[in-house]
C-alpha positions in Angstrom: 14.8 -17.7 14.7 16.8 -18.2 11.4 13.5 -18.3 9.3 12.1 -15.3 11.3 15.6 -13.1 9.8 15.4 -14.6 6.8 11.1 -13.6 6.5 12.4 -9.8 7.6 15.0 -9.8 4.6 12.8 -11.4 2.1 10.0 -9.1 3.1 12.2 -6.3 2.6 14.0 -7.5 -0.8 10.6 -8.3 -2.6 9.0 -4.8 -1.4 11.4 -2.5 -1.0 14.8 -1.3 -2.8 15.8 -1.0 1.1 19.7 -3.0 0.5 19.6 -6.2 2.8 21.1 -9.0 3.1 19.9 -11.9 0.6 17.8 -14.9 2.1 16.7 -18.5 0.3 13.2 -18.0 -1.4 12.3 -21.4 0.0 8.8 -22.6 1.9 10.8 -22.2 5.4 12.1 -18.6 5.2 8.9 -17.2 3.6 6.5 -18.6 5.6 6.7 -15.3 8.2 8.0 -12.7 5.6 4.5 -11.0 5.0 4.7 -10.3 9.0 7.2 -8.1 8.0 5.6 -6.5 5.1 3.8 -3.5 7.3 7.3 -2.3 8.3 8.4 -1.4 5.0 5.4 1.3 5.5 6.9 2.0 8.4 10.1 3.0 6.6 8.3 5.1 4.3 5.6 6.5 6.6 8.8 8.1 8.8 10.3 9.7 5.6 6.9 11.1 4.7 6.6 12.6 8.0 10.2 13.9 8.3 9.5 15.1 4.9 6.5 17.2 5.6 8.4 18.1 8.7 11.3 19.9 6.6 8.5 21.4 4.2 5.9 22.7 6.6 7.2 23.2 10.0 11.1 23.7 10.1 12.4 27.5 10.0 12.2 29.1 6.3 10.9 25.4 5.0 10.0 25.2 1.8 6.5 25.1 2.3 3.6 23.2 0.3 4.2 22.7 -2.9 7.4 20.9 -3.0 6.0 18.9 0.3 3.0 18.1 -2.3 4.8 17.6 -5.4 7.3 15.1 -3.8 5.4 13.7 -1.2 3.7 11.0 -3.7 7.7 9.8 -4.7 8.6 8.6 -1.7 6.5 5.6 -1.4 8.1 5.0 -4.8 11.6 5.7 -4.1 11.8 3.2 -0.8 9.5 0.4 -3.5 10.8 1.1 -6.5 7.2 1.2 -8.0 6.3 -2.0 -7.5 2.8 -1.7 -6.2 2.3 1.7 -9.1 3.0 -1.0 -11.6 0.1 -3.4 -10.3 -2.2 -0.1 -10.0 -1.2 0.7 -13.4 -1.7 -2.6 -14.7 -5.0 -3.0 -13.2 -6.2 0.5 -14.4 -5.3 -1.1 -18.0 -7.0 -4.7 -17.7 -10.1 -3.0 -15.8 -10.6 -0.3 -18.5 -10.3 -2.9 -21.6 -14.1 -4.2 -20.6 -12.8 -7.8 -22.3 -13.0 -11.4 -20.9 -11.5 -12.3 -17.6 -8.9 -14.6 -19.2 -8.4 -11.8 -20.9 -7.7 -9.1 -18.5 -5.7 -11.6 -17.0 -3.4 -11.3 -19.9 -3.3 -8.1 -19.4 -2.1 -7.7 -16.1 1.0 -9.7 -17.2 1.7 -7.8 -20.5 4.9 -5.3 -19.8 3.4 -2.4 -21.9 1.6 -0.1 -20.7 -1.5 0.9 -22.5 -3.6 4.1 -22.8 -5.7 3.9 -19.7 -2.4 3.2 -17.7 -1.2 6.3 -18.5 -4.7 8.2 -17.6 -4.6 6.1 -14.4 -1.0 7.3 -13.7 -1.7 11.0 -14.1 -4.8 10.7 -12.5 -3.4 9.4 -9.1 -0.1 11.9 -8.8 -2.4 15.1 -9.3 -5.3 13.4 -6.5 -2.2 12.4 -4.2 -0.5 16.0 -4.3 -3.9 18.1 -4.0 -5.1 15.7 -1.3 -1.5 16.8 0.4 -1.9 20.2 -0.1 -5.0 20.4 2.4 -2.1 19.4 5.3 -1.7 21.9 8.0 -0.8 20.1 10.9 2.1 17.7 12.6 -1.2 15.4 13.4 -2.4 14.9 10.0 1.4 14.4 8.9 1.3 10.9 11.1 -1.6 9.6 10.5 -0.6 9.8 7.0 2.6 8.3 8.0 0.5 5.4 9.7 -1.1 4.9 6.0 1.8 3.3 5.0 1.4 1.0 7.3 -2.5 -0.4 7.2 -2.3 -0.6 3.7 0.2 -2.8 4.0 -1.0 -5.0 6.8 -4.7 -4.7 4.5 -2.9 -6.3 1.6 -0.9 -8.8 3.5 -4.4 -9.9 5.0 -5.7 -10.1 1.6 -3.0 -12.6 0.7 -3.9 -15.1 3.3 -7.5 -14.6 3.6 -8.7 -13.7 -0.2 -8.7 -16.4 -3.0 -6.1 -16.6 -6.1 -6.9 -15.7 -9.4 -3.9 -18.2 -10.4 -2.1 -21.0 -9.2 1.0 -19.5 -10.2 3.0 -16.2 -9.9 4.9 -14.2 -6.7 1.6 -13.1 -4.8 0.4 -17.3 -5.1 4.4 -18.3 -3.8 4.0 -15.6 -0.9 0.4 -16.8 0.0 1.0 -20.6 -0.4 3.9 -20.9 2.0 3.2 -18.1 3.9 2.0 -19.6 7.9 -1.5 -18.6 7.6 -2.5 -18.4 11.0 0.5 -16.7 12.4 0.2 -14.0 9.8 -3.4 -13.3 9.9 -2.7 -12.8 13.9 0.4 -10.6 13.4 -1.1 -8.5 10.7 -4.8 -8.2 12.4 -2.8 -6.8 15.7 -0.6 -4.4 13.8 -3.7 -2.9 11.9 -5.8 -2.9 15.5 -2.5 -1.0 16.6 -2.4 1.5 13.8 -6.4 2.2 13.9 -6.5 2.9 17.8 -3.1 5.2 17.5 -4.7 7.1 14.8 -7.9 7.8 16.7 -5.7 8.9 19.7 -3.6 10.8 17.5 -7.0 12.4 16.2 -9.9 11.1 16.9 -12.2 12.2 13.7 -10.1 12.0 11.3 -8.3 8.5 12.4 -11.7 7.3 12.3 -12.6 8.6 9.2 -9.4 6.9 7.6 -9.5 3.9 9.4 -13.1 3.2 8.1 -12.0 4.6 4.1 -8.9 2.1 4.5 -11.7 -1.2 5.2 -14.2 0.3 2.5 -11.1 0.4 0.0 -10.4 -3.5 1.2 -13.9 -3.9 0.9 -14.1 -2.7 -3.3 -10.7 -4.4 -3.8 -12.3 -7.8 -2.4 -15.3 -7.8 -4.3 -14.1 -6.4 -7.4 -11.1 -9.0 -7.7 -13.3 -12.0 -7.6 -16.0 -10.5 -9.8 -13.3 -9.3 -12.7 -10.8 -11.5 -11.9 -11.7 -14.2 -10.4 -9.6 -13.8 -7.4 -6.4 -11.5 -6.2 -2.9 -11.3 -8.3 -0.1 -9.3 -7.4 -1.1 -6.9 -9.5 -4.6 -5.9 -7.9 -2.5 -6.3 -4.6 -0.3 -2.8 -5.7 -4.1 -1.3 -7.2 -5.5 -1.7 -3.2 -2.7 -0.8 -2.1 -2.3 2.4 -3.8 -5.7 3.2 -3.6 -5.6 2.5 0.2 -2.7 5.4 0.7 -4.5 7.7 -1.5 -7.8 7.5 0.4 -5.7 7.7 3.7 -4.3 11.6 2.3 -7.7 12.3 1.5 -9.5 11.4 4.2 -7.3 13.0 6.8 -6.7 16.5 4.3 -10.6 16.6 4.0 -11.4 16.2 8.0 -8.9 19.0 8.4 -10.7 20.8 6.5 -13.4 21.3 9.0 -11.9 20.6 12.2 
């Protein structure tokens, strides 16, 4: 049970700027923490929707464009940018065109270059016009429920996808993480979140369900053939990508149902 504790606050500490408790980084208290990685989304998918609730829906709210404008921070706020960084670093290593060695470099180098920048601006205008084509409390939680199967998705890739490198966080998480417990934990929380959102609404759960597995899909097949294998930093990239297609693909569903 003392490892278990110990997973849930390293989860949290690594992913989130959520104040816990510190735990030993050591083989036995990491081996559950990715369990626990979905429920920082959770954390963050609840904010979004209160969010959107206090924009949209409460009495003299105020309305879309601060929902839109602010509604791509608050992933950041609860990470702290952790996975932006890795989208941003990716954006950089992917556009250079050079060696894999060398994009691997890349990925670690602290500044950011040209194309991060491009990438950055890129995704906070997609992210806030995909949110202004909300109308609904519905589309509000299965947006909320994006937080979450992107991060059960990129827990998944950690124990399933190879390594680029034999070294790093993303290769300490994977290596002593208990692969067969956290394959089952994460595949029944993403089985949970993809029949909830077809209740919640059947199309357009569907529709993001199936954009959140072709997303896992890119990032799977793109990692080996550039990189060689998954880093931390093309972990943040899916991930972001992931929530982004989740705002899209419910906004643009709305848009005709």
């Amino acid at each position: 049970m003392k490892s278990i504790i110990n997973g849930f606050l390293i989860a949290f500490s690594m992913y989130s700027k959520i104040p816990v408790p510190k735990a030993e980084w050591n083989r036995r208290n990491m081996k559950y923490a990715l369990c626990f990685f979905p429920l920082v989304g959770l954390v963050a998918g609840a904010l979004f929707v209160v969010w959107g609730e206090l924009c949209l829906f409460a009495e003299r709210g105020p309305g879309i464009v601060p929902f839109a404008l602010a509604g791509p921070v608050i992933p950041i706020i609860i990470t702290g940018g952790i996975h932006l960084d890795g989208f941003l670093d990716t954006a950089d290593a992917l556009h250079s065109y050079e060696t894999r060695e060398k994009k691997l470099e890349i990925l670690k180098d602290p500044h950011a270059g040209a194309f991060a920048v491009i990438a950055a601006a890129c995704y906070f205008l997609l992210y806030a016009a995909g949110l202004t084509l909300f109308r609904t409390r519905s589309q509000l939680v299965l947006a909320g429920l994006g937080f979450v199967i992107s991060r059960a998705l990129s827990g998944m890739s950690l124990v399933w996808f190879p390594a680029a490198k034999k070294e790093g966080t993303l290769y300490s998480f994977a290596s002593a993480a208990g692969r067969r417990t956290v394959r089952v934990v994460l595949a029944v929380i993403l089985a949970l979140c993809f029949a909830s959102a077809v209740l919640i609404q059947p199309v357009a759960g569907a529709c993001m369900a199936l954009a959140a597995m072709w997303i896992w899909t890119y990032y799977y097949y793109m990692s080996v053939r550039q990189f060689g294998g998954i880093t931390g930093d093309l972990a943040g990239f899916f991930l972001c990508l992931c929530e982004l297609s989740s705002v899209w693909a419910v906004g643009l569903v709305g848009i005709f149902m």
